[in-house]
N, C-alpha and C positions, 0 to 999 in steps of 0.2 A: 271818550264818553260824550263828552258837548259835540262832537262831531254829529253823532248817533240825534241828538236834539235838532240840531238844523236838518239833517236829511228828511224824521220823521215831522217835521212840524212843513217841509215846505211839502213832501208827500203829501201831508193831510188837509192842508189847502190847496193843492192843485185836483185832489180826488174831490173835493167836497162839492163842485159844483155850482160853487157859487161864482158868479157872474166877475165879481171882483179879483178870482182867483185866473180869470182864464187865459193866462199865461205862463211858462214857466217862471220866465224873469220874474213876473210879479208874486207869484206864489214863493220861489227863490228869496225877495225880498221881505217878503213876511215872515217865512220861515228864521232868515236872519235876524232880523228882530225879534224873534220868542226865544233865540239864542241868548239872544244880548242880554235880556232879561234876568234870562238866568244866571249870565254870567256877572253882571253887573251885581246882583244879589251879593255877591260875595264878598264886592265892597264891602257890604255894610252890616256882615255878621256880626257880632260879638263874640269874645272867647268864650270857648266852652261848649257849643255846638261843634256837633262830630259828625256831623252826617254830611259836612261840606267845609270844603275852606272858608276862613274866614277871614274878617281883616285881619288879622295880627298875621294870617302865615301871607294873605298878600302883600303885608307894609314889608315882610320879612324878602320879599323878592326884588326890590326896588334897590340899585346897584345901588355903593353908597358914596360917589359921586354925586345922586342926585337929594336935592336937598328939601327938608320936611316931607319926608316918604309917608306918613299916614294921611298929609292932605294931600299929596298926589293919589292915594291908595282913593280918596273920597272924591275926590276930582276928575280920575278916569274910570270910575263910575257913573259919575253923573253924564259925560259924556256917555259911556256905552248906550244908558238912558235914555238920554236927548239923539241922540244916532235912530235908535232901536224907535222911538215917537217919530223922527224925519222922513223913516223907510214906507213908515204905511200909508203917510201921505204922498197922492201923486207928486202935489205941484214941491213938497220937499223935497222929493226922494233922490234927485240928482247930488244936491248940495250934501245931503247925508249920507249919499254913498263914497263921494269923492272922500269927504273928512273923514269915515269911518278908517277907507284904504289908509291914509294917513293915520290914524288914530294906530292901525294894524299894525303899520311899520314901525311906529314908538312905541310900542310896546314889547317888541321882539326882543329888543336888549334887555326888560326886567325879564322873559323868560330864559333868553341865553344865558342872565348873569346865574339866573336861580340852579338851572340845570350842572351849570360848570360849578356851582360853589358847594354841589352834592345834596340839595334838598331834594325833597318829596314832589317830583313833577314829574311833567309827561318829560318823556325823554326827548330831545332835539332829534334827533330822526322822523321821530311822529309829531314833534311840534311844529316843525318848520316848513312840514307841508299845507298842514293843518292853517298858518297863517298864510300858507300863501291861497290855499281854497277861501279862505274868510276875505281877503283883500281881493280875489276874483270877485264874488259874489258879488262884493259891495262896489266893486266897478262895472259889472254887469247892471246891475240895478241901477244904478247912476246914470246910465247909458238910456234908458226910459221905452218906453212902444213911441214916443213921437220921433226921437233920434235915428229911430230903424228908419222911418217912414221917407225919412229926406238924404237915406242913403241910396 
């Protein structure tokens, strides 16, 4: 379903015509960020909203190795965040794609732990691609329109 958010959000800034959009990459990159947005939203649900995860089922994903999982739950939110502000800036947007790819890869093991321990999630066949699309993206974008130029 978030998949379907990136495609139609980078869609809708690459058709729109606006000057700022006229790139894949760059429309690409915004697109990821209205993702993030949304994703990141979920941090910071409260119980009791149904209409989306929310903290308690994502602190509930957080393998339990790692330690004070509801401030990591608050923490790679704020990140997705601060990612998702870095992309729509040009002069950011390298720094924020690099970390995002990063941010992508640490987090693959609270979805692996969640999927293997039989919660409510996208299955590992569809998720694992799904993270490696998001960690393209966000190293494509990282990559910038100056990077091409002095290749």
């Amino acid at each position: 379903m978030i998949v379907i958010v990136l495609l139609v959000a980078t869609l809708a800034f690459r058709l729109s015509r606006v000057g700022r959009f006229g790139t894949w990459r760059v429309s690409a990159a915004h697109g990821l960020a209205v993702m993030l947005v949304v994703t990141a939203s979920a941090h910071f649900v409260p119980a009791g909203v149904t209409f989306m995860p929310t903290h308690a089922d994502m602190v509930a994903m957080v393998p339990p190795f790692v330690p004070f999982p509801s401030l990591v739950v608050y923490l790679t939110g704020v990140l997705e965040l601060a990612g998702a502000a870095g992309l729509v800036l040009e002069r950011t947007r390298r720094a924020a794609g690099i970390c995002l790819a990063l941010l992508f890869v640490g987090l693959l093991p609270a979805n692996v732990y969640a999927a293997l321990a039989g919660q409510d999630v996208t299955p590992l066949w569809e998720r694992i691609p799904e993270q490696v699309l998001y960690i393209a993206i966000a190293l494509w974008a990282a990559r910038g329109e100056r990077a091409l130029s002095r290749v």
